[in-house]
C-alpha positions in Angstrom: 0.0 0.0 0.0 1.0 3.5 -0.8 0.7 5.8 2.0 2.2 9.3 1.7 0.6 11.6 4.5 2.6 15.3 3.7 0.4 17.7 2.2 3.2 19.2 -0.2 4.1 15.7 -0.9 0.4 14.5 -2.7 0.1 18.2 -3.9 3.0 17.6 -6.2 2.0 14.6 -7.1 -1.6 15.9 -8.3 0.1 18.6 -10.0 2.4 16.3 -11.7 -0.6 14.1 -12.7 -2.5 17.4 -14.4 0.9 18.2 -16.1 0.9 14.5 -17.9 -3.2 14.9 -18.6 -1.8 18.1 -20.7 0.9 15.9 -22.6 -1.2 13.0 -23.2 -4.3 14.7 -24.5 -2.2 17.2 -26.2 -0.1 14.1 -27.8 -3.6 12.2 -28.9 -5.9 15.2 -30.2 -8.5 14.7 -28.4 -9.9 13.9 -25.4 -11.7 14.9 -22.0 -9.8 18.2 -20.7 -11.6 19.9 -18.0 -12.8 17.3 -15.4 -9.7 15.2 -15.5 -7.6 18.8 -14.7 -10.6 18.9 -11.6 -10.2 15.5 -10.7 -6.5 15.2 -10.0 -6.2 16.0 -6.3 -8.9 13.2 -5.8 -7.2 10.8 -7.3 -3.9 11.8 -6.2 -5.6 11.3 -2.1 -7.2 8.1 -2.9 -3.9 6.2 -5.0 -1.4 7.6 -2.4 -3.0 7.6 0.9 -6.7 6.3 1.4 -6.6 2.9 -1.2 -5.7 0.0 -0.1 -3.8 -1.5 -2.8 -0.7 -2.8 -4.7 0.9 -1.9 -7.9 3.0 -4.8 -7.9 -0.2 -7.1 -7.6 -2.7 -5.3 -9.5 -5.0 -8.6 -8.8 -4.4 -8.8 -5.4 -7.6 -10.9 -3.8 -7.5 -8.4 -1.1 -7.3 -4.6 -2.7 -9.6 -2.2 -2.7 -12.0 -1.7 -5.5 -12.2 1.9 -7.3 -15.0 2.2 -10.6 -14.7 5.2 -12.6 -18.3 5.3 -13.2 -17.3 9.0 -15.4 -15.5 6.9 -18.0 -14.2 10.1 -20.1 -12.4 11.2 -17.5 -10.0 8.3 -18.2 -6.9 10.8 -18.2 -6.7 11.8 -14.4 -7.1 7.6 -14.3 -4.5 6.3 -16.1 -2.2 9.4 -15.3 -2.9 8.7 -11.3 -2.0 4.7 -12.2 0.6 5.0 -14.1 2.5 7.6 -11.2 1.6 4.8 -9.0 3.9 2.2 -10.6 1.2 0.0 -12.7 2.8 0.9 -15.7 5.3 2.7 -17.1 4.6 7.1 -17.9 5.8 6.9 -21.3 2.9 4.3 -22.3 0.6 7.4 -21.7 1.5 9.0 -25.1 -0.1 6.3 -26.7 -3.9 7.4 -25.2 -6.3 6.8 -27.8 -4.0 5.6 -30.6 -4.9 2.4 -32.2 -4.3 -0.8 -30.7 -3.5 0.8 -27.3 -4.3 0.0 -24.4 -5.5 3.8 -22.9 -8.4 3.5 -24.7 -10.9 6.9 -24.7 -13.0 4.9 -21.7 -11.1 2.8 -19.8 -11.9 -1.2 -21.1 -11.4 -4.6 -18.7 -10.5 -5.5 -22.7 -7.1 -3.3 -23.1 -5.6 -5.7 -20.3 -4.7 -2.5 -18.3 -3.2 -3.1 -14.7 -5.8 -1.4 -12.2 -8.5 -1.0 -14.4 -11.7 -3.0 -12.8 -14.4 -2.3 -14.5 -15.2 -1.2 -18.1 -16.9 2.4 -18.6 -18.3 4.8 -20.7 -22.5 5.2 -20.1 -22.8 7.5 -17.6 -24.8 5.8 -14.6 -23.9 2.7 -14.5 -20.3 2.9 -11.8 -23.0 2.9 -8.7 -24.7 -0.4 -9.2 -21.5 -2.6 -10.5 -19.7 -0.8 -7.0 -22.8 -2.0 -5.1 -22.8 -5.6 -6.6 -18.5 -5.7 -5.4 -19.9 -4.3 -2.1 -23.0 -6.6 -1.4 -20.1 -9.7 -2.6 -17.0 -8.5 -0.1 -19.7 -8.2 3.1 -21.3 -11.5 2.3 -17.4 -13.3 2.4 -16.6 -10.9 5.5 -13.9 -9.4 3.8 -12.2 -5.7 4.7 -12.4 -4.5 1.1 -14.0 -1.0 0.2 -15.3 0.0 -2.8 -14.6 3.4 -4.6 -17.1 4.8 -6.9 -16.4 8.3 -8.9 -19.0 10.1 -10.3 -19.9 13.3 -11.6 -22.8 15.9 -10.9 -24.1 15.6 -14.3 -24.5 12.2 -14.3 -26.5 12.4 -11.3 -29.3 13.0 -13.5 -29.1 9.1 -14.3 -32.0 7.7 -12.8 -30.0 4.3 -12.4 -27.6 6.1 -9.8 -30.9 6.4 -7.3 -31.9 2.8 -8.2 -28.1 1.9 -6.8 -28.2 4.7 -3.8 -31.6 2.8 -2.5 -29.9 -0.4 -2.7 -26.1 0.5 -1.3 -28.4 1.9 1.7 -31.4 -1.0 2.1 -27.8 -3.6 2.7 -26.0 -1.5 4.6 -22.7 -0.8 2.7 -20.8 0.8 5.0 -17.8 -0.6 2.7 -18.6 1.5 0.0 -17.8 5.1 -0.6 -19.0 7.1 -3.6 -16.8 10.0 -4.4 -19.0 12.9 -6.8 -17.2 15.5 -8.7 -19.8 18.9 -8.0 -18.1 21.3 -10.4 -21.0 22.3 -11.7 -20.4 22.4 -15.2 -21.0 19.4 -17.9 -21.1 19.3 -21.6 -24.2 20.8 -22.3 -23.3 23.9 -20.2 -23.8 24.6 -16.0 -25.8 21.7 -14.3 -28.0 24.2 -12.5 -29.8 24.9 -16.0 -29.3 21.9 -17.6 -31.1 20.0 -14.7 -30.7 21.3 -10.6 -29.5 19.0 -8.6 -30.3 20.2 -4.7 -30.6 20.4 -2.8 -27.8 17.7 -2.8 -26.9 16.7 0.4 -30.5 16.4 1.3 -31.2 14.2 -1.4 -28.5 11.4 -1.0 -29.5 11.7 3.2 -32.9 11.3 2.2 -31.8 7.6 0.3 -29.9 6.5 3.3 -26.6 7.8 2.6 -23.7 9.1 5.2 -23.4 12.8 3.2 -19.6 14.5 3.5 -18.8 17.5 2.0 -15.2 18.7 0.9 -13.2 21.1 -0.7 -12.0 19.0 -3.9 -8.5 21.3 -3.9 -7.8 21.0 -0.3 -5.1 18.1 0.7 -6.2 18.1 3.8 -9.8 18.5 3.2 -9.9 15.3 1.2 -7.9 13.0 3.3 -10.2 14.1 6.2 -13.2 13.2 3.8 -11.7 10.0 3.6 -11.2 9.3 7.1 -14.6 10.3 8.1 -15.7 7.7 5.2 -13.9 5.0 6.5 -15.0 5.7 10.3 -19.0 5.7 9.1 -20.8 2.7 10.3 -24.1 1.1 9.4 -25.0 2.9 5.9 -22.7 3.8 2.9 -21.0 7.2 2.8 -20.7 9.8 -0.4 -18.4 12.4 -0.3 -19.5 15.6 -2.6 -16.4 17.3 -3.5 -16.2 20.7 -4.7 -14.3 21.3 -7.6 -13.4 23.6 -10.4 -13.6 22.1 -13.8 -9.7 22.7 -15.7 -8.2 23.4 -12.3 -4.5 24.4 -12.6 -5.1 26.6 -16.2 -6.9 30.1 -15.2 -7.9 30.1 -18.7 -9.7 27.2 -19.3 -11.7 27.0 -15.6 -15.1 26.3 -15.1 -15.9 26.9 -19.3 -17.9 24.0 -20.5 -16.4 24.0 -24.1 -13.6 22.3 -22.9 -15.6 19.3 -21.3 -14.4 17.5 -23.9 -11.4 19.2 -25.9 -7.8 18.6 -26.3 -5.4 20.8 -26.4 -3.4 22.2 -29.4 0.3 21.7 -29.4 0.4 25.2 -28.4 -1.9 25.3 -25.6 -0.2 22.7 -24.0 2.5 25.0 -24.1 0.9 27.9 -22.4 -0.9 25.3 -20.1 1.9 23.6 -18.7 3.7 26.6 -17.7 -0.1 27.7 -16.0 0.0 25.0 -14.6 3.6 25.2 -12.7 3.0 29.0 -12.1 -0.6 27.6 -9.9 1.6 24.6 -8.1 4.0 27.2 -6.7 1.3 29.3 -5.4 -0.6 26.7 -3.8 2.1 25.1 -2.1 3.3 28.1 -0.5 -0.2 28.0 0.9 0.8 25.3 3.0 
């Protein structure tokens, strides 16, 4: 298991990870900017500290579960694994080039160490994590199960089907993790179809509700503990994000839901990004 507690360590880490999104999506032409730049610190917290896991022994009986339920965010994903050790960085140039295996939604069929589920229609993440859930209580086993969402595809109806069931059996092994930046392809969620009251809603289907700052090291790791401390009923953590975090430029605009950058952007973007690293770790 990876477990790096400093701040500034997993801080550079996620800024590392949006650095290679940049490269990789620049390198394949297209591709899911904006949430996987929003996602990073996230994954960097759940890879480095909270998962139980082993890059060495990507099958290991005994690891914890994560399903990327928000498929097209594949780059934070593979970019997260791939700093983790499951295979090497330089393999991430070849995202969405033909016969690779960093497909444009992560595939069980590419043969990619870490990947655990395939994805791609939105909805879907909640009710395969429940199904791993419901199987690791009935064999008394310690395994959790990671499910990442975003707000948009909230308006799934299939995600309440799974939210009534994680809470009717008592999965207090599985954590859903939901990406609130309130943007998604069609524009800002609140006029494409509100979504609170929130908090209210997943409390009213059972669920242990925990709210974080999505940017804040500490903020997530504390989200995390407070998850795995929960009891009795499954937990959701709604993180608060800013879609294209680490580019100024880019934040919070919907267009680049699912844009690549040009050779040249990447450029400017990378050197955004390194300006944004220095000024939020002297925030710590």
């Amino acid at each position: 298991m990876i477990k790096i507690s400093d701040p500034r360590k997993l801080l550079n880490i996620s800024y590392q990870t949006r650095a290679l999104i940049v490269k990789m999506l620049s390198a394949a032409g297209s591709g899911h900017t904006g949430a996987s730049l929003g996602l990073a610190d996230i994954f960097t917290c759940l890879y480095f500290n909270e998962l139980n896991h082993n890059p060495e022994n990507p099958v290991w009986p005994d690891r914890d579960r994560v399903i990327l339920s928000i498929g097209h965010v594949a780059p934070v994903f593979y970019a997260t694994l791939a700093q983790a050790g499951y295979f090497e960085k330089s393999e991430l140039f070849t995202l969405r080039k033909f016969g690779s295996r960093l497909q444009g939604h992560p595939g069980l069929d590419s043969r990619l160490p870490g990947i655990e589920t395939s994805s791609g229609s939105l909805g879907q993440g909640l009710s395969i994590a429940t199904g791993m859930a419901i199987v690791a209580k009935k064999s008394s086993s310690d395994i959790r199960v990671f499910s990442i969402h975003g707000d948009g595809e909230l308006q799934e109806g299939q995600i309440w089907e799974a939210a009534m069931a994680a809470a009717h059996y008592n999965l207090d092994n599985i954590t859903a993790i939901v990406d609130l930046n309130g943007v998604q392809i069609d524009g800002p969620t609140r006029e494409v179809m509100h979504l609170e009251p929130l908090a209210a809603k997943w409390q009213a289907f059972g669920w242990n509700v925990i709210g974080c700052d999505g940017h804040n090291i500490s903020g997530i790791l504390n989200a995390f503990r407070q998850a795995r401390a929960n009891s009795g009923k499954p937990s959701v953590i709604l993180a608060r994000t800013i879609m294209g975090k680490g580019i100024k430029t880019i934040e919070n605009d919907h267009h680049w839901h699912g844009r690549a950058p040009s050779p040249a952007e990447a450029i400017e973007f990378l050197c955004q990004i390194e300006e944004i690293f220095r000024d939020e770790l002297a925030k710590i």
